[in-house]
GUDOZA-528037 format. One line per 10 residues: number of its first residue (from 1); for each residue x, z, y of N, C-alpha, C, CB. Coordinates in pm, whole numbers, plus 50000, padded with zeros to 5 digits. Last residue first. Glycine has a CB too. Example, Ala and Ser with C-alpha at 12.3 -4.5 7.8 and 13.67 -1.06 7.14 Angstrom:
BEGIN
2	51285:50708:49775:51367:50714:49894:51290:50787:50003:51408:50572:49940  51319:50780:49431:51230:50780:49550:51320:50780:49670:51131:50905:49553
This chain:
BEGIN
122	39516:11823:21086:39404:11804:21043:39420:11904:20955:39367:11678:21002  39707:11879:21369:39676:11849:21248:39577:11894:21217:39749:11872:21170  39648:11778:21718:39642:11911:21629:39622:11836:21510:39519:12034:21661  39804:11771:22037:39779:11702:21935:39768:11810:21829:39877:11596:21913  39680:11863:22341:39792:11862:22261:39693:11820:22152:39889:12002:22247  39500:11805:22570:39595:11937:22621:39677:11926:22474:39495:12123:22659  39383:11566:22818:39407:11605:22697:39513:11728:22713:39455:11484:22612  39066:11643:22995:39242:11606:22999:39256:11659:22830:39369:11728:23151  38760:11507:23091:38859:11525:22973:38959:11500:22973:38845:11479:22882  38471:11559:23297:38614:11507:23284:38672:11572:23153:38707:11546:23418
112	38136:11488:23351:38248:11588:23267:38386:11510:23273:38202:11615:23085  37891:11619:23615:38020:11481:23585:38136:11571:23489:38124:11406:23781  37583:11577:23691:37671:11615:23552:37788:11555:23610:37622:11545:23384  37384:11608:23974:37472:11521:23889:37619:11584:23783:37528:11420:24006  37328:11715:24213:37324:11782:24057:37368:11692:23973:37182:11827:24000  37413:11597:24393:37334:11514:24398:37255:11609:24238:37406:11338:24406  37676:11679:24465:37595:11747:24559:37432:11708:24471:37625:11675:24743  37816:11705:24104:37804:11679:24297:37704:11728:24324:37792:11527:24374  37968:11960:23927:37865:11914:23998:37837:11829:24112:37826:11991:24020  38169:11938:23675:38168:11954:23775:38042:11941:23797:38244:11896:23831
102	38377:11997:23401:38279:11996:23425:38191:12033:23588:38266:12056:23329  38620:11940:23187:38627:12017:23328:38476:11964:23391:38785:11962:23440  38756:12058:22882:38630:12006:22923:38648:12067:23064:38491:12050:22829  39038:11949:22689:39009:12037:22797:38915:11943:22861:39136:12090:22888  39137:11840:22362:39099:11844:22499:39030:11966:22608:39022:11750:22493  39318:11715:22114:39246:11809:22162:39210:11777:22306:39312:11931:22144  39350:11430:21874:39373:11472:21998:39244:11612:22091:39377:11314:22068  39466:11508:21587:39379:11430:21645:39404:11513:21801:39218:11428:21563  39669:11374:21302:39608:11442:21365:39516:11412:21461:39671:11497:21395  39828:11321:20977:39706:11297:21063:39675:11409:21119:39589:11248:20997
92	40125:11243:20835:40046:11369:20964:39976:11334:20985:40079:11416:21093  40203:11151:20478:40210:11080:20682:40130:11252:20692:40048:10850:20767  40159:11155:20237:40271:11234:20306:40292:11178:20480:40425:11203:20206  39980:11040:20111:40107:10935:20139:40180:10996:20237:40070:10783:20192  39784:11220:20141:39822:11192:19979:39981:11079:19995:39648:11083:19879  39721:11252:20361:39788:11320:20339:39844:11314:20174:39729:11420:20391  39596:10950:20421:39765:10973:20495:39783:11122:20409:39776:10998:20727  39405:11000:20231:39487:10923:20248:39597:10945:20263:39466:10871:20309  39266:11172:20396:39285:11219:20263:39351:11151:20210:39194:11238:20190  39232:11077:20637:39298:11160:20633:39333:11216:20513:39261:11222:20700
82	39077:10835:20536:39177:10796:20606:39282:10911:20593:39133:10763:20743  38816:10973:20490:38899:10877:20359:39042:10868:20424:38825:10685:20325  38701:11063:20697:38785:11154:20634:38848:11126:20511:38724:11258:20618  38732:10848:20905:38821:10958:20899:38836:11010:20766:38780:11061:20986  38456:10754:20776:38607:10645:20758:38739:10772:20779:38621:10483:20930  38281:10995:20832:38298:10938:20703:38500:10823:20670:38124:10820:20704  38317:10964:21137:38306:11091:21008:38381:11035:20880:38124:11129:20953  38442:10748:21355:38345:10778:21234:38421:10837:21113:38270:10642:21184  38736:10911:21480:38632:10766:21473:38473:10866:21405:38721:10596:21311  39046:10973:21488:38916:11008:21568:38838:10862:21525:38945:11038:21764
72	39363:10980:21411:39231:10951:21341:39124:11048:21406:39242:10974:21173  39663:10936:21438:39599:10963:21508:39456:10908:21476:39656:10938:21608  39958:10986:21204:39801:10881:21221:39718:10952:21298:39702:10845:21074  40339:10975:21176:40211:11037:21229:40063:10937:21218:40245:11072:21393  40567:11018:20892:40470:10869:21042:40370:10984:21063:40350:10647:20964  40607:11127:20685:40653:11159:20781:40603:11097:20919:40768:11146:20754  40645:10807:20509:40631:10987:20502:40698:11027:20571:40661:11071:20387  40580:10536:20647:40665:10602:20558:40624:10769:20599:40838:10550:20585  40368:10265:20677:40364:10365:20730:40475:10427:20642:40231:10420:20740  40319:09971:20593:40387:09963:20695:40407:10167:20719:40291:09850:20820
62	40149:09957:20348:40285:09825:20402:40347:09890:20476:40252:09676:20492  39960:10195:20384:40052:10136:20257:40199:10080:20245:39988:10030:20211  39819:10125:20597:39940:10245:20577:40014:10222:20472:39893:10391:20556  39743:09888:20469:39781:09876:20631:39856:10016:20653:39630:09859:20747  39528:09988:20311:39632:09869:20323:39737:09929:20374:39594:09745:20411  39395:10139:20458:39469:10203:20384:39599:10134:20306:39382:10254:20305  39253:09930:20605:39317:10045:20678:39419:10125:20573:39195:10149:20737  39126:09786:20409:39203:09727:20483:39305:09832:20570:39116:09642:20560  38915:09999:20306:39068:09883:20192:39133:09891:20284:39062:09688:20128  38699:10065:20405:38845:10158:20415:38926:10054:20408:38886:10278:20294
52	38475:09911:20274:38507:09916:20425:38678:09992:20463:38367:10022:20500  38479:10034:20005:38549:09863:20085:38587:09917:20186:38442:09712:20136  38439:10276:20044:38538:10323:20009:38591:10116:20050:38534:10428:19834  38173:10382:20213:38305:10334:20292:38399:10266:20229:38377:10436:20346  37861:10344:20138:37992:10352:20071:38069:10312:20175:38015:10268:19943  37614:10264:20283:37630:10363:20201:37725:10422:20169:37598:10346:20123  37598:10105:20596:37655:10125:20475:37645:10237:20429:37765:10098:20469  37434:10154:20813:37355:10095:20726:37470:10098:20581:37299:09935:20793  37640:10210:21024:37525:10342:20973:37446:10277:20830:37373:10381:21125  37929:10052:21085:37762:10046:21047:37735:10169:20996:37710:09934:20932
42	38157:10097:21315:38140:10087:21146:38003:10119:21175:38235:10202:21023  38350:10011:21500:38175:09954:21480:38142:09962:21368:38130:09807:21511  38605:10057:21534:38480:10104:21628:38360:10051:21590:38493:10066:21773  38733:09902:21317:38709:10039:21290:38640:10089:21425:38848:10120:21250  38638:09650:21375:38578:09720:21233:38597:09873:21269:38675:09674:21072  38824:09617:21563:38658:09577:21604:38580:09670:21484:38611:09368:21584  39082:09699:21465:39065:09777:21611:38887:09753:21620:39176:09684:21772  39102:09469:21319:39105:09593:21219:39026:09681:21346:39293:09661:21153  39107:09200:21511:39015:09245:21415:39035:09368:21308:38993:09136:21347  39355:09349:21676:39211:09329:21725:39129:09322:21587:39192:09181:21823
32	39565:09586:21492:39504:09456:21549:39365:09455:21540:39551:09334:21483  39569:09890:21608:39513:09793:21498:39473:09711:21536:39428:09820:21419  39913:09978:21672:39774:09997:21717:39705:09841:21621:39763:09996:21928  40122:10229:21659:40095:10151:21624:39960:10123:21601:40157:10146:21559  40440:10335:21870:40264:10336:21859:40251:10241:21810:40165:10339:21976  40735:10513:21876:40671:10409:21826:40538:10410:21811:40716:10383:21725  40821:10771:21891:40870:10623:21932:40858:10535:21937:40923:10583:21918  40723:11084:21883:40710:10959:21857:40764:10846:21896:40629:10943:21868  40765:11350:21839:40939:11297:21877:40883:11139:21800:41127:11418:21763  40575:11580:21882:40629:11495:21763:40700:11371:21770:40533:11462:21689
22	40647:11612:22217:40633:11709:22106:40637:11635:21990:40509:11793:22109  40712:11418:22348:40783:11483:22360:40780:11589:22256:40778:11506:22468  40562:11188:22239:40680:11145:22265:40776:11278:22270:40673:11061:22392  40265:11309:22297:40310:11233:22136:40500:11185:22159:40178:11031:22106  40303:11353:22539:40275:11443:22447:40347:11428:22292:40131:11439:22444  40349:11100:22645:40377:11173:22693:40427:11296:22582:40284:11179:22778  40086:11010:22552:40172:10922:22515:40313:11021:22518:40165:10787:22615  39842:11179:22669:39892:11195:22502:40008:11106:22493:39770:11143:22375  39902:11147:22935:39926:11232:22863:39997:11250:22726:39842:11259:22863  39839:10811:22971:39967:10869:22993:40000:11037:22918:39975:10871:23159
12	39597:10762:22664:39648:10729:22817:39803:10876:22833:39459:10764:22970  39502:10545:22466:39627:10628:22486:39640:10671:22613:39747:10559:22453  39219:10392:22436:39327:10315:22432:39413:10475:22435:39343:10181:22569  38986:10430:22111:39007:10417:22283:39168:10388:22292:38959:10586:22386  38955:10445:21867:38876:10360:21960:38961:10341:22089:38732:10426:21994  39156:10465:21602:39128:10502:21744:39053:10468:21816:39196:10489:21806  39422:10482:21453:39315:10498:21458:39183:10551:21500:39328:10502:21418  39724:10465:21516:39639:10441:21601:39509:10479:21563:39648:10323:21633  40020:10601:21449:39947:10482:21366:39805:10515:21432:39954:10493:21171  40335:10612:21508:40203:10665:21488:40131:10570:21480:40154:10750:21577
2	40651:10716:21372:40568:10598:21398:40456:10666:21446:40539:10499:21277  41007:10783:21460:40880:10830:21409:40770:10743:21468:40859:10980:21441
């Protein structure tokens, strides 16, 4: 079982963990550098996503089979072409939940931490 990255940030040990033991992943699949630059820097100045998408939906097209998982956190808009997507091509899009731990130093200083606590369909 595949997952398919769409993602800004990198995976850390939890969700890898998570994604391995609960949807029995084996495989991470992460968007090459120039797909990985587009999809963290999508412009506010575009009107229409549906170009901007092509390449990502490509890219499940070639390589994803029914049943692959897609981990989709980004911009609003590109998500929710993406997830209407994977669910029209029978993949899982989900997204990663979390637990807010919220501390104080001495200094009143905010400090929020984020563990991840499980993966949730869309």
């Amino acid at each position: 079982m595949k997952m398919f990255l769409f993602f800004s940030h990198s995976l850390n040990e939890d969700q890898i963990n998570d994604a391995k033991s609960n949807l029995k992943v084996d495989k991470f699949i992460k968007l090459e550098p120039n797909l990985q630059t587009l999809f963290s820097n999508v412009s506010p100045e575009i009107t229409d996503l549906s170009d901007f998408a092509k390449p990502f939906l490509e890219l499940l097209d070639k390589t994803a089979k029914k049943g692959d998982y897609a981990l989709i956190q980004g911009d609003f808009g590109l998500c929710y072409i993406l997830i209407n997507y994977c669910l029209k091509l029978g993949l899982i899009p989900v997204y990663s939940t979390t637990k807010r731990d919220v501390k104080v130093d001495k200094d009143g200083v905010k400090i929020s931490t984020f563990k991840h606590v499980r993966f949730r369909k869309y």
